[in-house]
N, C-alpha and C positions, 0 to 999 in steps of 0.2 A: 480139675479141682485143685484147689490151692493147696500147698505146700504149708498142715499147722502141727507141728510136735512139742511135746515139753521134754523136760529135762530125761526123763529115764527112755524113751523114746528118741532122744539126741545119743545116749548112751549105746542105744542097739545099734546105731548106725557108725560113729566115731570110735574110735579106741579111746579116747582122753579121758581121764578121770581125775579127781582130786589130787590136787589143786591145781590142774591145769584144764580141766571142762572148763573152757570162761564162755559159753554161749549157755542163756537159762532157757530159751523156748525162741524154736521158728513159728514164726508169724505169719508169712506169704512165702511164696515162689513157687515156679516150677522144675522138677526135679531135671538136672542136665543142660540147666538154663540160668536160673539166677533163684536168691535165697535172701531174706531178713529175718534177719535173728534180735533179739534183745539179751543184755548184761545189766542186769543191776550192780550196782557198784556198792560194798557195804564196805565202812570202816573193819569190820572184820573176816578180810584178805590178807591172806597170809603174808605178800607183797608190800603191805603198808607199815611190817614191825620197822620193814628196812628202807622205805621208799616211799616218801622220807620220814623217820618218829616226829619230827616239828611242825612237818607239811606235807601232808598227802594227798601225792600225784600217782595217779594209775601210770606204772612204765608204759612207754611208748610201745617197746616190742611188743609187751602185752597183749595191745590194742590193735598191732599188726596179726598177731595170732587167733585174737579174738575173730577176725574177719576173716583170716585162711580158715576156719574150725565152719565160720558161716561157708566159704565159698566149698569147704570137702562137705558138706551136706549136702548141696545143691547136687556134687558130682557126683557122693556115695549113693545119692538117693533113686539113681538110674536103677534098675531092677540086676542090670547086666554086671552092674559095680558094686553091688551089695557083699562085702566082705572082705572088700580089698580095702587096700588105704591109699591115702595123698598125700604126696611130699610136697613141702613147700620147695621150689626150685631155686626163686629170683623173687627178691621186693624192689620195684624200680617206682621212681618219683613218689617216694613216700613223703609225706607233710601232714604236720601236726600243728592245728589251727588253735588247738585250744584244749588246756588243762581240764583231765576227769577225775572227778575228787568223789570219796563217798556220798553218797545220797543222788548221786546220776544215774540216769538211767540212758543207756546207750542202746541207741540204734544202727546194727549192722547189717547192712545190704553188699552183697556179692554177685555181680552181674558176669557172666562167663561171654566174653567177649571172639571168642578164636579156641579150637579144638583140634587137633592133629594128632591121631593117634592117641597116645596115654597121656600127654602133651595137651596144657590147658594155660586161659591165661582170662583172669579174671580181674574187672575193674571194681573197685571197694570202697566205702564210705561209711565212717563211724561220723553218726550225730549226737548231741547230745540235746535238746530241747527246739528242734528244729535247726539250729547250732553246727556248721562242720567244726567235727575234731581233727579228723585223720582223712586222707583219703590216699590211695596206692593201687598201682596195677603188682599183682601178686600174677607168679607164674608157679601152676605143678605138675606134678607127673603123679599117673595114678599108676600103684605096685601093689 
């Protein structure tokens, strides 16, 4: 059965909380496999007083986080990794195709590519309207 949680249900599984939960609700996956998630992006993110007040751009790192938060779901979601956490380790060939401004709604997919141990390496893609924004192989360790 597919992988669908909303927000207080993301909550039971992640440690993040305000204003760093940037995942609103999984969509699909399989748990220890791969995971999409959605972020609604609103003009009022705490990130936007500073980034930028003239022109707001969702920071990049953000949007790197945003898709580790999706890929520690996919891994927290394992029954055996239920209570532990995920470090981000390594973001390698990260690219960012295109500006996320309020009123986007982003789609993040985390596909977990290699597993070794606590030792994980996940391939990621933030879209916005069909649209790539971002895409990155993210590497963690689960502790």
């Amino acid at each position: 059965m597919a992988m669908q949680y909303d927000s207080n249900q993301i909550a039971a599984i992640l440690p993040h909380r305000y204003p760093f939960a940037l995942v609103d609700k999984i969509v699909d996956g399989e748990p220890g496999l791969w995971a999409k998630g959605v972020k609604c992006v609103t003009v009022n993110e705490p990130f936007f007083q500073g980034h930028f007040p003239q022109k707001h751009v969702m920071p990049g790192v953000l949007l790197i986080e945003a898709l580790a938060q999706v890929g520690g779901v996919a891994v927290l979601a394992l029954p055996e990794n239920r209570g532990k956490l995920a470090f981000l380790g390594r973001v390698k060939d990260a690219r960012f195709k295109r500006q996320v401004v309020p009123g986007d709604v982003v789609e993040l997919e985390c596909r977990l590519t290699r597993q070794k141990g606590p030792i994980g390496v996940g391939e990621c893609t933030a879209k916005v309207d069909g649209e790539t924004a971002v895409t990155a192989e993210l590497t963690f360790a689960i502790g």
